[in-house]
N, C-alpha and C positions, 0 to 999 in steps of 0.2 A: 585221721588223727596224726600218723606220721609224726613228722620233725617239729611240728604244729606244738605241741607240747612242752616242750623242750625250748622254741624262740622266745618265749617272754624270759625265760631264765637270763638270758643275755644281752636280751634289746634297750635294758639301761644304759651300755654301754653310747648309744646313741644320743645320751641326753646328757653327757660328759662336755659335747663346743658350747653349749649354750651356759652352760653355768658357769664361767667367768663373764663370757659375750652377752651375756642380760646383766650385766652389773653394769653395764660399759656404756651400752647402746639404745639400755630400753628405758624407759621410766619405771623408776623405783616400787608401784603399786602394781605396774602389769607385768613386770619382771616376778615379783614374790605370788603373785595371783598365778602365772602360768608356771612357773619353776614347781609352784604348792599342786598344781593339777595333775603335772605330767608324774613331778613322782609318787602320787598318789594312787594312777593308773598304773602305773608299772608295776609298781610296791603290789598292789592287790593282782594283779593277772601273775607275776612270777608265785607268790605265795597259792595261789589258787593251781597253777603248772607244778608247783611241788606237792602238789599233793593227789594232785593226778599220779603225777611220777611214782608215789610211795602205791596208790592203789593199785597200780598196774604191776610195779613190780612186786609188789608184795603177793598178789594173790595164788598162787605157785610154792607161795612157804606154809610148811607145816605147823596147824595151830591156829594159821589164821581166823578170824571169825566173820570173812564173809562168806557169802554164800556158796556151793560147791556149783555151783552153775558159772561162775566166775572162773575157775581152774578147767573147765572145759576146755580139750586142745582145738577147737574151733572159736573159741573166744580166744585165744592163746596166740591165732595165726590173721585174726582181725586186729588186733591192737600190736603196739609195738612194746616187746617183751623184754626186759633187761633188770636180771634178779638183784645185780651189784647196785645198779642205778636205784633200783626200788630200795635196796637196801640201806644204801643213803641215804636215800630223802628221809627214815625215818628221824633219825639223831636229828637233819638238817632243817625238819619241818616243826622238831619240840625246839629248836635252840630259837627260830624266831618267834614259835609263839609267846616263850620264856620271856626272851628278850623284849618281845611289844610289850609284854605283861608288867615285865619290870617297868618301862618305859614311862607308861603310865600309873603305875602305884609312884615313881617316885613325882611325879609332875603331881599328881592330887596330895601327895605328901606335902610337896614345899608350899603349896600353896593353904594347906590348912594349916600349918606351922605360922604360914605368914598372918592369915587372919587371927590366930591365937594370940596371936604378939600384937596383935591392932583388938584385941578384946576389950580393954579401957581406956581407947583414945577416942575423944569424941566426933561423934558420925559428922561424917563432911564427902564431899568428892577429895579431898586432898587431908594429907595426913603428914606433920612434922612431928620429926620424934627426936628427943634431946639426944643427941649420940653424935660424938667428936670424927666418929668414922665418916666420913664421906660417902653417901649412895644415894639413889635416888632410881626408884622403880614404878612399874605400873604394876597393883593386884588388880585379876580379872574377876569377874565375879558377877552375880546379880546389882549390885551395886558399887559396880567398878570405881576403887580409888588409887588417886597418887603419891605413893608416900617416901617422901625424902628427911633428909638426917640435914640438924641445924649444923652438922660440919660441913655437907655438901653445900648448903644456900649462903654460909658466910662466904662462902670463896665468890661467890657470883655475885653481879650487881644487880641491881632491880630488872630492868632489861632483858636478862641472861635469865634469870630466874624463871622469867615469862615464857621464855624460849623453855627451858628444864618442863615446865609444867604443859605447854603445848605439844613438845615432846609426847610425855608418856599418856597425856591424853589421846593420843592420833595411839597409841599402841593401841589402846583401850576402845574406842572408833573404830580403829578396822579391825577387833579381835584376834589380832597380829599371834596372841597366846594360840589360839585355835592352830594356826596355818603353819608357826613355829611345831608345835605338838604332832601333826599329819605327818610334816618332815622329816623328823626325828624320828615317827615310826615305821616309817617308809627306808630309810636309811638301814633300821633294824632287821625290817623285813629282806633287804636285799643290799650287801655293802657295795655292791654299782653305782647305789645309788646317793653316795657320803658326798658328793660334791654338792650334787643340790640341795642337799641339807647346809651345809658350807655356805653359801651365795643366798640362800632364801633368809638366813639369818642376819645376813648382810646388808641384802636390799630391805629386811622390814623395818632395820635403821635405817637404813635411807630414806625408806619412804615419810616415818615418824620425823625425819629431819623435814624433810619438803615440806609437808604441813605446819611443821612448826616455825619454819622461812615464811611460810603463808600469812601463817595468823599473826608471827613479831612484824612484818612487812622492813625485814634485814635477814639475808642471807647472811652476812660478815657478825651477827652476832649471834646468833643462833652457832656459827663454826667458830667465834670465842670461847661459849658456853661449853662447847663439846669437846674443845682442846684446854682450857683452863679443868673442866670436869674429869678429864682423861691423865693432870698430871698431879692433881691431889689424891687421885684416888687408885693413882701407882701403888701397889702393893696391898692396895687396901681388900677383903675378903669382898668378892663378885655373887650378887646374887643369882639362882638359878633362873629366876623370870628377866623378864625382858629389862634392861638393866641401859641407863642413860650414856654409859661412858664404858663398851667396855674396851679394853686395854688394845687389841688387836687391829680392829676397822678404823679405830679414831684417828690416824692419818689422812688414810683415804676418804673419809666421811668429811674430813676437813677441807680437802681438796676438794671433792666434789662441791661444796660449797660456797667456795670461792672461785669459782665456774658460772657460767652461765646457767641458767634455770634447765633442766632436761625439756626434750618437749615430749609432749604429750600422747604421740600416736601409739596405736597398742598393736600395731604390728610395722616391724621394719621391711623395707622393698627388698626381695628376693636375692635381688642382683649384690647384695651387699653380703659382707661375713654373716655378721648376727641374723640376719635374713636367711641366709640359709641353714644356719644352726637351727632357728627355731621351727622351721620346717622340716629339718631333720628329725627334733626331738618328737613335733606331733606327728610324723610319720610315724616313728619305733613308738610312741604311746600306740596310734590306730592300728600299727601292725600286731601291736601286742594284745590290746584286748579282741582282735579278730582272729588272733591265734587260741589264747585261751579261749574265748568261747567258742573255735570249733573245734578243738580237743573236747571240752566237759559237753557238748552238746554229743559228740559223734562217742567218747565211753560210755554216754550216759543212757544213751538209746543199744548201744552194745550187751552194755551191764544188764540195762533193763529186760533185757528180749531173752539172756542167757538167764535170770533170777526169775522171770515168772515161763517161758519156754514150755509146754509138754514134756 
């Protein structure tokens, strides 16, 4: 078990080049695709490493309720033993599950709030609602719709419009809600990991852009749409779902689109930055889930021998 334990706590640090260097170099879907994996493995192996941590150091305190086969000083001298550390990990193992938990009541919140609010409008994949505020969002759902505000569509021309709705439909196609949501829990679970949360919100605009350069067949109006979208709606209240224009990326989303098309490969050659980032990051993912699971494989068989033992 050793140090084994303890290496997923810190190996997000490794997944730190690649999240700006996948914004830059990768394609926009294999960027949010790998960004959404790696820290999804990290987030669950450190989370699963804390709580190793808390069992081991804990078993040694008074009160505890596992088994006295565990306080054994021959189990004590096979695992690595450090009371402060255990004692840690308790607060630090309720505050993320807290935190996940919050995470998603408020995600199922906004999104029932949203359908409440779409409860008398009639059923369609797209949904306009009289309102001078400017937005335009994708709700996910069984039968995911589009729904923008006639303040947003008056700014835009016909064209631009098709671009807004091609948009938030590619959210709603690649279930962008899902991968945004893993993100942001992953981030909670371990704050190494805030960048990738950062960049995967970034590229799943991006990508919702590409597709909708696809389907309008204009890059240049599709990034009208999104910079006309981004200066009406200056000031304007941001919804918490995936949102057409929001205030921060719409530069860079604009630039990218008056760029050449990304291409398409879903891994860059070695010898390059982002090439090596990303084989940085799925190293520290593989090193990470081979660490936790030989820490809870090697306690588990420890724990197990000293809990049922003669």
């Amino acid at each position: 078990m050793g140090v084994f334990v303890f290496l997923p706590l810190v190996l997000p640090f490794t997944a730190w080049p690649i999240a700006r260097l996948a914004e830059q170099h990768l394609h926009p879907r294999t960027a949010t695709r790998l960004l959404t994996v790696i820290a999804a493995v990290l987030a669950c192996c450190s989370t699963l490493c804390l709580a190793l941590v808390m069992v081991v150091g804990t078993a040694q305190l008074p009160g505890n309720p596992l088994p006295d086969g565990w306080s054994d000083p021959e189990v004590r001298e096979a695992v690595p033993y450090d009371e402060v550390a255990g004692r840690l990990a308790i607060p630090a193992l309720l505050t993320v599950l807290v935190s996940c938990a919050g995470t998603t009541w408020r995600h199922r919140r906004v999104r029932r709030r949203a359908e409440e609010a779409l409860g008398t409008a009639r059923p369609g994949p797209v949904v306009v609602l009289r309102d001078a505020a400017p937005y335009a969002y994708a709700l996910p759902g069984p039968a995911g719709r589009v729904v923008a505000s006639t303040g947003m569509l008056s700014a835009l021309t016909s064209r631009e419009r098709r671009a807004l709705f091609a948009h938030e439909r590619a959210h709603l196609t690649g279930r962008h809600d899902r991968l945004l949501l893993t993100v942001r829990l992953a981030a909670r679970a371990n704050p190494f990991l805030r960048p990738l949360r950062t960049a995967v919100a970034y590229t799943a605009e991006r990508w919702a852009d590409e597709v909708a350069a696809t389907q309008v067949g204009s890059r240049r109006t599709v990034a009208r749409a999104i910079g006309k979208a981004g200066l009406v709606s200056r000031g304007a209240p941001v919804s918490a779902l995936a949102h057409f224009a929001v205030a921060g990326p719409v530069p860079r989303r604009v630039a990218a689109l008056l760029a050449p098309a990304p291409a398409a490969r879903a891994w860059p050659p070695a010898c390059t930055a982002a090439g090596l980032a990303v084989w940085t990051a799925a190293g520290g993912a593989t090193a990470s889930a081979l660490s936790s699971a030989n820490a809870a494989v090697t306690l588990g068989l420890i724990l197990h021998a000293a809990t049922f033992s003669p």
